[in-house]
C-alpha positions in Angstrom: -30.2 -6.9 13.4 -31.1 -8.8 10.4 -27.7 -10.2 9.5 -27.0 -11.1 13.6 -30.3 -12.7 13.2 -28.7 -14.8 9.6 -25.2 -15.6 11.8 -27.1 -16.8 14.8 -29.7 -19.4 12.8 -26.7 -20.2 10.9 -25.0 -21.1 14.1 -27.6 -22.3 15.9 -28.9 -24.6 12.9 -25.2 -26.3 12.3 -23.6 -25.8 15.2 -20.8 -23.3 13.8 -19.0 -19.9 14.3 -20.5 -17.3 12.5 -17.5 -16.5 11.6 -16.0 -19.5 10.1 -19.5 -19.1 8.3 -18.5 -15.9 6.8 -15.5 -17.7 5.5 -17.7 -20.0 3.6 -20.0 -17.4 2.1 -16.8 -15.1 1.3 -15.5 -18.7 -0.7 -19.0 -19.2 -2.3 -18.9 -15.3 -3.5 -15.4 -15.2 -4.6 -16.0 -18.3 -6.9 -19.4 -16.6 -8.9 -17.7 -13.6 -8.7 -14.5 -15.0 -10.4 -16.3 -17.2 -12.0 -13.9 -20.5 -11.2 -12.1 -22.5 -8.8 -8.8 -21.3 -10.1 -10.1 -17.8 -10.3 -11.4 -17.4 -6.6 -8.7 -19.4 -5.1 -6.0 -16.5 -7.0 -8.3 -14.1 -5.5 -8.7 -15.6 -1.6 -4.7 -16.7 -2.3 -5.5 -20.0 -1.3 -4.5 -23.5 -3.8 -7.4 -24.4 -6.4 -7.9 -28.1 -4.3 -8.5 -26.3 -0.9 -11.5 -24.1 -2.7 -13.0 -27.3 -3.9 -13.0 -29.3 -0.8 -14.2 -26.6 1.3 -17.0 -25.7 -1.4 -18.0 -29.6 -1.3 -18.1 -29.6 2.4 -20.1 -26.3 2.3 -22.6 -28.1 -0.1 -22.6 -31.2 2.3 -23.5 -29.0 5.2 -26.5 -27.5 2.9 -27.3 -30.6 1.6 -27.3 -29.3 -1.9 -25.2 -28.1 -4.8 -24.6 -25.0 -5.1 -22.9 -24.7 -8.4 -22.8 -26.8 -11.8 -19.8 -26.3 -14.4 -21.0 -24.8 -17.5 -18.2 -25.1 -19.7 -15.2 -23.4 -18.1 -17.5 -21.2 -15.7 -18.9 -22.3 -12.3 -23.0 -21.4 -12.5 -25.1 -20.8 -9.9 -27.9 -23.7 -8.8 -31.4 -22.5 -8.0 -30.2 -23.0 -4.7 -27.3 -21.1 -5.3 -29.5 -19.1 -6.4 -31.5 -18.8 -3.2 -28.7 -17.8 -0.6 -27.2 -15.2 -2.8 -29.2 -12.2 -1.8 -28.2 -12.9 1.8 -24.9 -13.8 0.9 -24.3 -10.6 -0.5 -26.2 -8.8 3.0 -23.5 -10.4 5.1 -20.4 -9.4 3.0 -21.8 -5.9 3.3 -21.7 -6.4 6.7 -18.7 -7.9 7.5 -17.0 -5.9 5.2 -18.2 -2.9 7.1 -17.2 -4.4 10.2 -13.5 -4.9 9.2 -13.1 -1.5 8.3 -14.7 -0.3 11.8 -11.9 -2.4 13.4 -9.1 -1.0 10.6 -10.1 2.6 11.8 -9.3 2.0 15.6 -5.8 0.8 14.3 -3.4 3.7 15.7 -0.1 1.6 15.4 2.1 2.6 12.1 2.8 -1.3 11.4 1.2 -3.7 9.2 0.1 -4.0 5.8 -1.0 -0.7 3.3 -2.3 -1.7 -0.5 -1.8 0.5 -3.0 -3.4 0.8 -6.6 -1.7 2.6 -9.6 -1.7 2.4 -13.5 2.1 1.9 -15.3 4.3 5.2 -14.8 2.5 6.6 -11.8 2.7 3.3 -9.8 6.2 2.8 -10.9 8.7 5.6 -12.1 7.1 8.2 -9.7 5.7 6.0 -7.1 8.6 3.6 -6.2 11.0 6.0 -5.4 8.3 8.3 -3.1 7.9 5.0 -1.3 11.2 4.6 -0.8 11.5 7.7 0.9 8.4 6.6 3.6 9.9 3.5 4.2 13.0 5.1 5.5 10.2 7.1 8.2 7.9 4.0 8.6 10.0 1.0 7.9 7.4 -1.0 9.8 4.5 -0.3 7.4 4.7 -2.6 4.5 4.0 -1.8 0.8 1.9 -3.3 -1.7 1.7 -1.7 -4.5 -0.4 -3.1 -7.5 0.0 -2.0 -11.0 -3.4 -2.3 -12.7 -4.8 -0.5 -15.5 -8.6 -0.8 -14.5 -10.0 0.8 -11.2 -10.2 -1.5 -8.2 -12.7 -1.7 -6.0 -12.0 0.4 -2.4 -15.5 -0.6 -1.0 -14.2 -4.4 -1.3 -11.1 -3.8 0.2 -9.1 -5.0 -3.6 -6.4 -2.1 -2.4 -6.8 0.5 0.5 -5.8 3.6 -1.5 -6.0 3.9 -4.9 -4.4 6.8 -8.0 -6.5 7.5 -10.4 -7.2 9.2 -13.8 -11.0 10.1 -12.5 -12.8 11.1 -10.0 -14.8 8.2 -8.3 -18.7 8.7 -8.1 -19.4 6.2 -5.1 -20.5 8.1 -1.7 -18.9 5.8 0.4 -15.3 7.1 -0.8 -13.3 10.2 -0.2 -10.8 11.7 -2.9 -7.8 14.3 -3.4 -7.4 15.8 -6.6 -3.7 16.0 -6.4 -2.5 17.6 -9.5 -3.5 17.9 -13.3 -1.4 15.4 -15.9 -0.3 16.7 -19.3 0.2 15.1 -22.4 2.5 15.9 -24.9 3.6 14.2 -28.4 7.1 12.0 -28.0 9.8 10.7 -30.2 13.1 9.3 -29.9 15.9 11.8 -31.6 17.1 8.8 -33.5 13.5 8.3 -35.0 13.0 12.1 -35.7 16.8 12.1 -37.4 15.5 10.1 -40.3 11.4 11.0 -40.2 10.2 13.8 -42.4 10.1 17.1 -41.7 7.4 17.9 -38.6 6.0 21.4 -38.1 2.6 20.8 -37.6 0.2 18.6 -36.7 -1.0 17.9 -40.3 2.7 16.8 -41.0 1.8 13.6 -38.5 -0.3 11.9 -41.6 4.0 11.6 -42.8 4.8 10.2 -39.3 4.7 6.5 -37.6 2.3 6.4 -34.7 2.7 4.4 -31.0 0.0 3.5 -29.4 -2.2 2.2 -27.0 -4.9 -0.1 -28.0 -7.7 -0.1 -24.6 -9.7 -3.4 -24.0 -13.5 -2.9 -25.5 -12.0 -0.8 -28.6 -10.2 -3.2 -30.6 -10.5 -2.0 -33.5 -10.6 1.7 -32.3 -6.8 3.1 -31.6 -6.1 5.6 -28.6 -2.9 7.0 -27.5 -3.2 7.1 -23.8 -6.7 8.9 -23.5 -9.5 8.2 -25.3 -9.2 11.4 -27.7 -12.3 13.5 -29.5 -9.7 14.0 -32.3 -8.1 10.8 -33.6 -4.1 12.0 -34.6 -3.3 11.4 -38.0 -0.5 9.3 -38.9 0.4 5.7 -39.3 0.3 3.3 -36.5 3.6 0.9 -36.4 3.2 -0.2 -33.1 0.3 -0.5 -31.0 0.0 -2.2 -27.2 -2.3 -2.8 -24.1 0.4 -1.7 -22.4 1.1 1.8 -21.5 5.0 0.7 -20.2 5.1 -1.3 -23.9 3.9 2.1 -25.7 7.2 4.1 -23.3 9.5 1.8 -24.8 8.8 1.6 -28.4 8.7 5.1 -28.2 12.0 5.3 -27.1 13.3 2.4 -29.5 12.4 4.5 -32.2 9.1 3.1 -34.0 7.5 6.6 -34.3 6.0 9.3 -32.4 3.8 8.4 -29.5 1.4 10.6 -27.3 2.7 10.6 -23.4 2.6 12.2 -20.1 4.8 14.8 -19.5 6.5 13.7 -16.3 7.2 10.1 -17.5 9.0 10.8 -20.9 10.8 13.2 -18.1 11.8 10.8 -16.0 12.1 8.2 -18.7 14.5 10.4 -20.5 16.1 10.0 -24.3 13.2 11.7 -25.5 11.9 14.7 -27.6 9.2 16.3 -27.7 7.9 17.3 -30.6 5.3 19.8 -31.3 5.5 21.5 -28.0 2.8 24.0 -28.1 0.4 21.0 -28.5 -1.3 19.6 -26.1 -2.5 16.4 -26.1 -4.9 16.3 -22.7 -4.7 17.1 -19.1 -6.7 15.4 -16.8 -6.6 15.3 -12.8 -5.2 12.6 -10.9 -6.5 12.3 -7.8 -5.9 10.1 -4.1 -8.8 7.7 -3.3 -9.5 5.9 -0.3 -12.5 4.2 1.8 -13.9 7.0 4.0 -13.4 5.0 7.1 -9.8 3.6 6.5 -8.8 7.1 6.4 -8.8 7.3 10.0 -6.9 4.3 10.1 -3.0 5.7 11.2 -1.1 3.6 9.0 -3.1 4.3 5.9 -3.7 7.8 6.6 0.0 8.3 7.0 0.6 6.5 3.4 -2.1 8.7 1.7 -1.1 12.0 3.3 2.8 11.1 2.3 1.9 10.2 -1.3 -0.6 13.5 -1.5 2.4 15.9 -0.3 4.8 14.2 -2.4 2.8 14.5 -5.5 1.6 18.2 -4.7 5.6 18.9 -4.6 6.1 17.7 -7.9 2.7 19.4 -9.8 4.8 20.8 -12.2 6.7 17.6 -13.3 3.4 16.1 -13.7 1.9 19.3 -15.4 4.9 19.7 -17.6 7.6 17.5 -17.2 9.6 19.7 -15.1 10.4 20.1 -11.6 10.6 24.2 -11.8 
């Protein structure tokens, strides 16, 4: 009742859809949240001038500013300031409101989004998605490769794979399958690389690996490890696909999951009664999207196909 009450004085007062007034409050949020005009207009996929005339017409409507440029960041004004806390009501609102009318969707058409890290999202997913499309070719992909965890609740993807189990209530999760991690080379890097029979022979060995935003100067593999590896790092990247292929170009010996140095092929592994970690990946949607058909019928597909291949992802085979 209280955000009717927000959209009716809004209307009333200027003499406007309430919804064309969520449009506005939706611009004025994505540019603090992003930060800039560039930024939210990337984010709303609209062209950096279109933000700025409709944020100047916004603050002609309120007759105020709402922001000031401090340096290359967009600050709130006190009156900014002021409408945020109901700014922030309605998105909840609205937000919640466009996933009530996404769960009455029964048609297998449209649009599904899709979040996955390097690997998952590519070598294993790509081809699993081929394999719907031929079933659903009305339902179209989009499938974003991103190391950090979107946010479901603000509709930045519908369903989401991921290395951890969300905490937030208002989403459901599938642990799918467990992900092992082995130690990698190429044969051509371990045909001229001392001799390695233990993991104390690795202070002998050049090291690939992953270096994670916030931990510059800390060096992690692909999980953030209790044990550091010894060894000496030759080749270090924020990118686990970077990490694949140096691995396989033959700069040293780099720690990987099993089932994409399977699939990526040309390499050995070494060591192989270590292992490295195992951590679940599991299938995360919105709680109310799931009874949406068309995304229901992408996250049951994806859940069945990656149950079917547990052991690839648990070992690197498909036995």
């Amino acid at each position: 009742m209280e955000m009717l009450f927000i959209y009716s004085y809004y209307a009333l007062m200027h003499g406007n859809d309430p919804l064309r007034d969520w449009a506005d409050i939706r611009l004025f949020l994505a540019i603090l949240d992003q930060g800039s005009l560039i930024g939210a207009a990337d984010y709303l996929g609209l062209t950096q001038p279109t933000v700025g005339r409709r944020l100047a017409m916004m603050e002609t409507r309120f007759g105020t500013p709402l922001f000031v440029r401090a340096g290359r960041r967009m600050q709130l004004t006190d009156a900014g300031k002021a409408i945020l806390d109901s700014a922030r009501r309605m998105e909840t609102e609205m937000l919640a409101i466009e996933r009530n009318l996404e769960a009455q969707s029964t048609a297998l058409c449209g649009e599904v989004t899709i979040s996955a890290t390097e690997g998952t999202g590519t070598e294993w997913l790509a081809p699993v998605l081929m394999d719907f499309h031929r079933e659903y070719p009305e339902i179209m992909l989009n499938v974003q490769i991103q190391s950090r965890a979107v946010d479901l609740i603000h509709r930045e993807a519908d369903i989401a794979l991921r290395l951890n189990q969300p905490e937030q209530a208002e989403l459901i999760a599938r642990r799918l399958v467990t992900v092992g991690f082995g130690l990698y080379a190429s044969q051509a890097y371990l045909d001229s690389a001392p001799a390695l029979e233990s993991l104390e022979d690795l202070a002998n060995h050049q090291r690939v690996g992953l270096r994670t935003p916030g931990n510059r100067e800390q060096l992690f593999e692909s999980l953030p490890f209790t044990d550091p590896l010894p060894g000496t790092y030759t080749y270090v990247s924020n990118s686990p696909t970077a990490q694949m292929v140096a691995v396989q170009a033959g700069f040293g010996i780099g720690v990987l999951s099993h089932r994409w140095a399977s699939m990526a092929g040309k390499l050995v592994r070494v060591l192989p009664d270590y292992n490295a970690a195992a951590i679940d990946l599991w299938l995360v949607t919105h709680e109310e999207l799931r009874y949406s058909a068309r995304i229901r019928t992408v996250f049951d597909f994806i859940a069945e196909r990656a149950l079917a291949d547990a052991q690839l992802f648990e070992h690197g085979s498909r036995r």
